[in-house]
C-alpha positions in Angstrom: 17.4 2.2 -23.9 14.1 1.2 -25.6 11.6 -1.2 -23.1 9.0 -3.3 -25.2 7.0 -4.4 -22.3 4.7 -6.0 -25.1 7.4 -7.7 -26.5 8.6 -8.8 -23.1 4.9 -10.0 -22.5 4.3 -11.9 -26.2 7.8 -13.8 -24.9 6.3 -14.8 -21.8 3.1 -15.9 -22.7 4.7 -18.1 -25.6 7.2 -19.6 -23.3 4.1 -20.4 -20.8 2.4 -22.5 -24.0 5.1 -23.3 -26.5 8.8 -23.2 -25.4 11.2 -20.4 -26.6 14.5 -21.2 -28.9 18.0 -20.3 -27.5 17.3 -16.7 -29.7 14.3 -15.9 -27.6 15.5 -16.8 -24.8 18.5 -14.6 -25.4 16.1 -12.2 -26.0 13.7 -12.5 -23.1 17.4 -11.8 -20.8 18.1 -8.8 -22.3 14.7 -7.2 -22.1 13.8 -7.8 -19.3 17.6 -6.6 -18.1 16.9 -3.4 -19.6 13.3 -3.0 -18.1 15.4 -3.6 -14.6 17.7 -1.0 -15.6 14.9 1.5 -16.3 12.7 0.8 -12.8 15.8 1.0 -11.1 17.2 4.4 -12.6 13.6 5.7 -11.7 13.5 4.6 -8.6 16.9 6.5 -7.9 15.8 9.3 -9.6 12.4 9.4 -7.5 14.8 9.2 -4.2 17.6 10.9 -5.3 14.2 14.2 -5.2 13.2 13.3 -1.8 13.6 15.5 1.4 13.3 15.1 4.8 12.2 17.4 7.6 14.2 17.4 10.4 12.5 17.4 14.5 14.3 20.8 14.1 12.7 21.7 11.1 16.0 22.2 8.9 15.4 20.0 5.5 18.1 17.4 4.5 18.1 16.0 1.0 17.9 12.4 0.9 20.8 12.7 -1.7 23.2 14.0 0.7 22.9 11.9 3.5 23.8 8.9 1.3 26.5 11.1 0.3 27.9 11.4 4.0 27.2 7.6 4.8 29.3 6.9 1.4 32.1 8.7 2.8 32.0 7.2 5.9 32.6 3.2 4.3 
């Protein structure tokens, strides 16, 4: 999945002073999807690589207790 924030960027700047066409528009939706996509899959991956130290000073990956609440629903 390629992100062209300057593409995303040029769209927004012309639909700001000119208008965009139904093509651009189309456009403008799918890239920015995408660049949602991408923030979001980092974000997961930055969480899924956190730990936490437990008062008892065991260490629980972050991972695995959204694993256990999963289970629980």
């Amino acid at each position: 999945m390629k992100i062209d924030i300057n593409r995303i960027n040029e769209l927004a700047r012309k639909q700001k002073t000119q208008g965009l066409t139904d093509e651009e528009k189309e456009e403008q939706r799918i890239l920015r999807g995408n660049y949602i996509a991408a923030v979001r899959a980092n974000l997961r991956s930055q969480l899924d690589n956190i730990d936490i130290l437990e008062a008892d000073g065991s260490v629980t990956h972050l991972s695995d207790i959204e694993k256990k609440e999963g289970a629980k629903s």
